[in-house]
C-alpha positions in Angstrom: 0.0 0.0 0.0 1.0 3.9 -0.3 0.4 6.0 2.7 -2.0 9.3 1.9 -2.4 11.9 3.7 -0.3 14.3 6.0 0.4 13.6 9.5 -0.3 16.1 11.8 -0.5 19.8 10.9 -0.8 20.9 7.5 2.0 22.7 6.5 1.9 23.9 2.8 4.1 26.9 2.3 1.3 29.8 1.2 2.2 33.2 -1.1 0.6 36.2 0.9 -3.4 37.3 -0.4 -3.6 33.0 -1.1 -7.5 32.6 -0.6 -8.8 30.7 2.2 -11.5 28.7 0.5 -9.3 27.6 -1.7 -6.6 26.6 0.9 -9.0 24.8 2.8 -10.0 22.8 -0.5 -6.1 22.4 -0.7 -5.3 21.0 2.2 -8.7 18.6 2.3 -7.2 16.7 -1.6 -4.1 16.7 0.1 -5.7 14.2 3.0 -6.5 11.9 0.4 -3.4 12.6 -2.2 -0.1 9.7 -1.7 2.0 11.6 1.5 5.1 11.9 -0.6 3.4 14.7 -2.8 2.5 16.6 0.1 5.7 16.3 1.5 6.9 17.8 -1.8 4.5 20.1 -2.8 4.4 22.1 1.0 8.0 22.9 0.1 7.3 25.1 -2.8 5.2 28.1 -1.9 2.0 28.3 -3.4 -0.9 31.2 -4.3 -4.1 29.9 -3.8 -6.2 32.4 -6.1 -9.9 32.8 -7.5 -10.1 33.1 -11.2 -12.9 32.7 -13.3 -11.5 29.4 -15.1 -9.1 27.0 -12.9 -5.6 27.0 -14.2 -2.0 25.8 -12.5 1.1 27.6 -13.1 4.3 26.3 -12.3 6.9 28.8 -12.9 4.4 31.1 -10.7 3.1 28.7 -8.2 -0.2 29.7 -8.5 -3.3 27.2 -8.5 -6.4 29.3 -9.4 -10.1 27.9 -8.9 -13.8 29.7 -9.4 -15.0 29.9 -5.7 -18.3 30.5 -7.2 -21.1 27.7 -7.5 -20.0 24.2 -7.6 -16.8 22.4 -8.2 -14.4 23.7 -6.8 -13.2 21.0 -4.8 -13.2 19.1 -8.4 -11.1 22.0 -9.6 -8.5 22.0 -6.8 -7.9 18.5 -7.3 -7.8 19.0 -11.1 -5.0 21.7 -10.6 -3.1 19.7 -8.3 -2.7 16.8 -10.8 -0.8 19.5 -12.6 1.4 20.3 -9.9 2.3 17.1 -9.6 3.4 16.3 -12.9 5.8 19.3 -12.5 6.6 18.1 -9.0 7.1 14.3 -10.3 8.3 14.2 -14.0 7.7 10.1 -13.9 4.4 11.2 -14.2 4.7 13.2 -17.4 6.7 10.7 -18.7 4.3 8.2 -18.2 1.2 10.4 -19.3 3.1 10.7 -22.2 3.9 7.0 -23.2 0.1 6.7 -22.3 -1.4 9.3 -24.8 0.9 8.7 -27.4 -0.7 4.9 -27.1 -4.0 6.0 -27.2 -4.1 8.7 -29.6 -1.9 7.5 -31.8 -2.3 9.7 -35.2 -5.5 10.7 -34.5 -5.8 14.3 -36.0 -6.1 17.3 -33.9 -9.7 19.2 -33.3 -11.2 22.2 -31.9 -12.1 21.3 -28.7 -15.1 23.8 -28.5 -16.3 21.6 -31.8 -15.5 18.4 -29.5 -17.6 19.9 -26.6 -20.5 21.9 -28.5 -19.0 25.3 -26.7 -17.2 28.3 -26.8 -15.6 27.8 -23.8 -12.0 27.1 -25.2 -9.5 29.1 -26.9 -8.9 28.9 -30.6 -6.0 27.3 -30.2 -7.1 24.8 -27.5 -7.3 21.1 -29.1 -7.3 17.7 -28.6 -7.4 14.6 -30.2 -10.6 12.6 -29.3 -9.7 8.7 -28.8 -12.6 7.1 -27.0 -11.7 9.0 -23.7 -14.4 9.9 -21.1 -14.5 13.4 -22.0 -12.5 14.7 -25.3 -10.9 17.4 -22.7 -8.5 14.3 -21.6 -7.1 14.3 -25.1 -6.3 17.9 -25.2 -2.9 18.3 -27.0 -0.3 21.2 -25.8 2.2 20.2 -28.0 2.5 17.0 -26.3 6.3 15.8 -25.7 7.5 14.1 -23.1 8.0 17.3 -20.7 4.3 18.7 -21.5 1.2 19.0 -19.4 -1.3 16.4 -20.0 -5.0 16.2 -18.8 -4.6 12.9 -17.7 -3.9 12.8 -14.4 -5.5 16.0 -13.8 -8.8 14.7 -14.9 -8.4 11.2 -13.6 -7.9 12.3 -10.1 -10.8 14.7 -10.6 -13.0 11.6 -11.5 -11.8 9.7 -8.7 -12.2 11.6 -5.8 -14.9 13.6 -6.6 -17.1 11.5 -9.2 -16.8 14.1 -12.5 -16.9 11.1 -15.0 -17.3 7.0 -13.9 -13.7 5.5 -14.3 -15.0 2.5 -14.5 -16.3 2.8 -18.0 -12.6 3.1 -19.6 -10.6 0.4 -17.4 -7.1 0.9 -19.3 -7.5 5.0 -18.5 -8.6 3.8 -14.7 -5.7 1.5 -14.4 -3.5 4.4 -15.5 -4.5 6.8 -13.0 -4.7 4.3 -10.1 -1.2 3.2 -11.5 0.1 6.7 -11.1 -1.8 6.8 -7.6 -0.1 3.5 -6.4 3.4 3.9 -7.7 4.5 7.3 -8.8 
């Protein structure tokens, strides 16, 4: 087994003006999250900030939610996936060997044509495969050093029920994979 969690106080490094709600939400994934990315992550000061759309940037060390209506606990654990690929690069390696096996040439598309929206940026695509939502597939490039939405969106649908893992076992074997060993 892998040990989860934090032991006794929470002691994430925080930027000045970081929002509490979104803190809170922080520390709560972090209770559930393998205890060797806590114990990285708290090292690196982080800004816990509201935004409109939920967004992770490393080189800043922000994690931005929408404290507004609903998921934002879905967000925060979203964003965190993204910290931990830069925080682990095993895992963008393997996200990588993943998607390139899944997606193989499939061609790029618009992912506000994938999703019936205008949500996206014009340059924000993906390539579709038979994922559980074509935002999993969303290409940034994709090398071996990239962000994915793989393990961003896996540990979404795991801990707080966005999409039912169950109905794509190699992409649930994946994440827990990632959860169990890296």
């Amino acid at each position: 087994y892998r040990p989860v969690g934090y032991d006794g106080k929470f002691e994430q490094q925080w930027q000045s003006r970081s929002n509490k709600q979104i803190k809170s939400g922080i520390e709560y994934a972090h209770s559930y999250l393998p205890s060797d990315w806590y114990n990285k992550s708290k090292d690196y000061a982080l800004l816990a900030k509201k935004a409109n759309r939920g967004y992770y940037s490393d080189n800043r060390g922000i994690l931005a939610a929408n404290t507004n209506g609903g998921g934002l606990q879905s967000t925060i654990y979203h964003e965190l996936g993204h910290r931990m690929e830069h925080l682990f690069p095993k895992i963008q390696e393997a996200e990588y060997n993943f998607y390139t096996r899944r997606v193989g040439d499939e061609p790029k598309r618009m992912l506000n044509d994938l999703l019936n929206t205008t949500r996206y940026g014009g340059s924000e695509v993906a390539r579709l495969d038979h994922f559980l939502n074509p935002y999993m597939g969303k290409d940034y490039g994709n090398t071996a050093t990239s962000s994915f939405e793989l393990l961003s969106m896996g540990i979404e649908a795991l801990y707080t029920g966005s999409y039912d893992l169950t109905k794509d076992k190699d992409y649930a074997t994946f994440i827990l994979g990632i959860l169990l060993k890296l």
